[in-house]
C-alpha positions in Angstrom: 23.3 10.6 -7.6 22.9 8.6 -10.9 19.0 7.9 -10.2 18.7 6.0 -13.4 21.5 3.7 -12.6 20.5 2.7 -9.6 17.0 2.3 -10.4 18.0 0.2 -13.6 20.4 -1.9 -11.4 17.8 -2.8 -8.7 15.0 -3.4 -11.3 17.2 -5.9 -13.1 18.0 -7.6 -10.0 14.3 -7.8 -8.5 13.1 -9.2 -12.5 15.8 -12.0 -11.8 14.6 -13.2 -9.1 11.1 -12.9 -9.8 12.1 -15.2 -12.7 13.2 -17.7 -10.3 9.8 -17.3 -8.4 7.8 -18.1 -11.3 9.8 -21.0 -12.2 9.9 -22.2 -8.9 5.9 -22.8 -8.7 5.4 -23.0 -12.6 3.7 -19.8 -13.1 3.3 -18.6 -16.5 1.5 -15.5 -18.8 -2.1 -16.2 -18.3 -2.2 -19.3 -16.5 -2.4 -19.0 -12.8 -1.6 -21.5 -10.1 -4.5 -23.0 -8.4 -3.2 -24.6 -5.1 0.3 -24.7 -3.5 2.2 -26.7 -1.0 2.1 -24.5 2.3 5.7 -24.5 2.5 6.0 -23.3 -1.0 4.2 -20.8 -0.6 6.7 -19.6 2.1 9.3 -19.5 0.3 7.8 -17.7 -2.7 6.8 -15.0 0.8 10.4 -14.8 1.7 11.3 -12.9 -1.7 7.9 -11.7 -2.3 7.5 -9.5 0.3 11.1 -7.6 0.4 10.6 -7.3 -3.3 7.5 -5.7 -3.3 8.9 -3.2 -0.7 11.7 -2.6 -2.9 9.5 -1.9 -6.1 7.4 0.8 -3.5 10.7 2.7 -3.0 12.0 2.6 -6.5 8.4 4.3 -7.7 8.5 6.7 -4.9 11.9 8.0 -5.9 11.0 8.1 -9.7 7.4 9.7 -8.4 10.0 12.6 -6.2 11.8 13.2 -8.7 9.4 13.8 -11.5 7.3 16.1 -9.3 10.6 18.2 -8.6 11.2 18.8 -12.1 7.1 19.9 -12.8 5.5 17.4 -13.6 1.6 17.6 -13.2 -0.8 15.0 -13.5 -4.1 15.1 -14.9 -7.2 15.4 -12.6 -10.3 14.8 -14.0 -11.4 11.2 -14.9 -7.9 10.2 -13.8 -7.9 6.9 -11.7 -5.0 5.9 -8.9 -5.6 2.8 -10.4 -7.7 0.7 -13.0 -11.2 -0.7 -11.1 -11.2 -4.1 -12.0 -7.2 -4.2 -12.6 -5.3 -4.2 -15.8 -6.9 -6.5 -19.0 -4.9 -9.0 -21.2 -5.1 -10.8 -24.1 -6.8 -13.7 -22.9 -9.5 -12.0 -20.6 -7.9 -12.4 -17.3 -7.1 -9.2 -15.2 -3.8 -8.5 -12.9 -4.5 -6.3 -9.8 -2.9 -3.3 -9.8 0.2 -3.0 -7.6 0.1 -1.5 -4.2 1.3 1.6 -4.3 1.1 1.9 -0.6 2.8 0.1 2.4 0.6 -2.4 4.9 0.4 -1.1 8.0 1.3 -3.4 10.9 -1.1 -4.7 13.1 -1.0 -4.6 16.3 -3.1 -6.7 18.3 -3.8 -4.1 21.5 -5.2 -2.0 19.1 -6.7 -3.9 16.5 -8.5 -6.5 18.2 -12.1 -6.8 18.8 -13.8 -8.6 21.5 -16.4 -11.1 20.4 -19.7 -9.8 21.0 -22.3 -11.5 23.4 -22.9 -11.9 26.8 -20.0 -12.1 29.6 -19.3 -14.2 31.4 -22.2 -16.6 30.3 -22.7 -19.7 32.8 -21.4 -22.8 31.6 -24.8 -25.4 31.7 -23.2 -28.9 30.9 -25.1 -31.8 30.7 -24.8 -35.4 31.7 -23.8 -36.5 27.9 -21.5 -33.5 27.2 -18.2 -35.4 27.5 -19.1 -38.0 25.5 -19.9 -35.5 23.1 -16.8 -33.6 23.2 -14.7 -37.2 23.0 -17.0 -37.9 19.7 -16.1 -34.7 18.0 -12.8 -34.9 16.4 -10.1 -32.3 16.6 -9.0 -29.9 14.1 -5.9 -31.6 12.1 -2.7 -29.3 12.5 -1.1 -27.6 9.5 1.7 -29.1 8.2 4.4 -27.8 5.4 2.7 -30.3 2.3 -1.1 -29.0 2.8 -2.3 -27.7 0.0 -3.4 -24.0 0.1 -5.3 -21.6 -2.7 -2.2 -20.0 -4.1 -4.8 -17.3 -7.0 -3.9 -14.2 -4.6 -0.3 -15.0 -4.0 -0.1 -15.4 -8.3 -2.1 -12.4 -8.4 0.2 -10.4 -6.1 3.4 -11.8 -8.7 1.8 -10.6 -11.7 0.8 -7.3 -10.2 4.5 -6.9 -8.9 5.7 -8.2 -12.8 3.4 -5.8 -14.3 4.4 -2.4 -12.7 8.6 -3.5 -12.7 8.0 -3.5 -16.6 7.0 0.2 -16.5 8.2 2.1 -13.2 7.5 5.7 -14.5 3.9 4.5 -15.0 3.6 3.6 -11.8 5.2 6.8 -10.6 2.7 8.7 -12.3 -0.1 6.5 -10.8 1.2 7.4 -7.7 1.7 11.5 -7.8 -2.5 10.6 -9.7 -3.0 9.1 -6.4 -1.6 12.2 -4.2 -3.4 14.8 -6.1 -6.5 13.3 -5.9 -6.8 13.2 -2.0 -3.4 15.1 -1.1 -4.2 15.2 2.8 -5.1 11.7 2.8 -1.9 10.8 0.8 0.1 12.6 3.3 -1.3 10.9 6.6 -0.9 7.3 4.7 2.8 7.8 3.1 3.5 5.2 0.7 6.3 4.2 2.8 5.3 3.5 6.5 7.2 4.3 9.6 9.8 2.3 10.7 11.4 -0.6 8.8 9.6 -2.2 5.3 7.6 -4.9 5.1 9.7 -8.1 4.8 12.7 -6.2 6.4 15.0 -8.7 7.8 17.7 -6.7 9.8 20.3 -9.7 9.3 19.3 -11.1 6.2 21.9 -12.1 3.9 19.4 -12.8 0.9 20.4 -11.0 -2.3 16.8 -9.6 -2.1 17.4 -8.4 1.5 20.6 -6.5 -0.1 18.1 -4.2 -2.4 15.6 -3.6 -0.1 18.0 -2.1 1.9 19.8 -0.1 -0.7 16.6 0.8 -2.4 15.3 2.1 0.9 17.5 4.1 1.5 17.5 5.0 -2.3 13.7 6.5 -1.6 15.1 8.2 1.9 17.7 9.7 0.0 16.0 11.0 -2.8 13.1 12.5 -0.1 15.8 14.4 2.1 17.2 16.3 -1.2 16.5 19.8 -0.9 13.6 21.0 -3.8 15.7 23.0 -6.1 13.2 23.9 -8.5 
């Protein structure tokens, strides 16, 4: 297996359409985005999040591979990643990419009762529906409200940052599994089951190399270490 090709290949794709995703909501070096149209912001999702999947398997293979062939990070005063992000020009800092999948939620694990007193009497009173017809109810979303769009250009620069340099992110990675190996090994960079923004019918050009970078990084894990 060519490794370099197909990590060149895939990178070249994902910076394309990243392209398009800047364009598409006017983002630019050093000027962020301060609100977006909800359903913009969708549609920037829709290739965000298969892409940033896709990036996590090319760095994992790159970060295999360079293990296998002995390479050893440095320990002390070594960070996984930069505190406060990574610094430009004109003072404002990109977050460092996430190295390591979300985990899914599920909601008969992960949620939490509200705390207080059950089953509390209800006490009404003889003005309480006209107090509930003078409050007015909460407007329902709709695809042209404006939302705070600074994490979702944060999360595009990040993801624009580490394609430019994939070996530093591999390095950052194998930084990351040396400092806490058993903690690295009980949260894998790549979760169980399918990636985040897997789409098991997609037709997307982006849905294309999240699958064949997937199973790029599955590949390049199930290789015997020759070394």
């Amino acid at each position: 297996m060519d490794l370099d090709l197909y990590i060149n290949r895939n990178r070249t794709i994902l910076l394309r359409i990243l392209g398009v995703l800047f364009a598409s909501i006017g983002l630019v070096e050093g000027k962020r985005v301060a609100v977006l149209p909800r359903f913009m912001r969708s549609h920037v999702l829709h290739y965000l999040r298969p892409a940033e999947s896709a990036l996590r398997r090319l760095i994992l293979a790159v970060a295999t591979e360079l293990e296998r062939k002995g390479y050893v990070p440095p320990m002390r005063g070594q960070r996984a990643a930069p505190a406060l992000g990574i610094k430009r020009g004109d003072g404002t800092r990109i977050p460092a990419f996430a190295l390591i999948d979300p985990r899914p939620w599920f909601w008969w694990i992960g949620s939490k009762r509200r705390a207080g007193v059950k089953n509390a009497p209800s006490i009404g009173f003889f003005d309480s529906h006209e107090r509930r017809a003078a409050t007015e109810p909460k407007p329902e979303a709709t695809p042209s409200d404006s939302i705070d769009a600074e994490r979702l250009c944060n999360r595009m620069l990040s993801l624009k940052t580490a394609l430019d340099d994939i070996p530093k992110q591999a390095k950052r990675m194998l930084r990351l599994k040396a400092r806490d190996r058993k903690k690295f090994n009980r949260k894998s960079p790549v979760r169980p089951g399918w990636p985040p923004g897997w789409r098991q019918n997609g037709r997307d050009e982006i849905d294309e190399v999240l699958r064949d970078c997937h199973r790029l990084a599955l590949d390049v894990i199930a290789q015997p270490d020759t070394s």
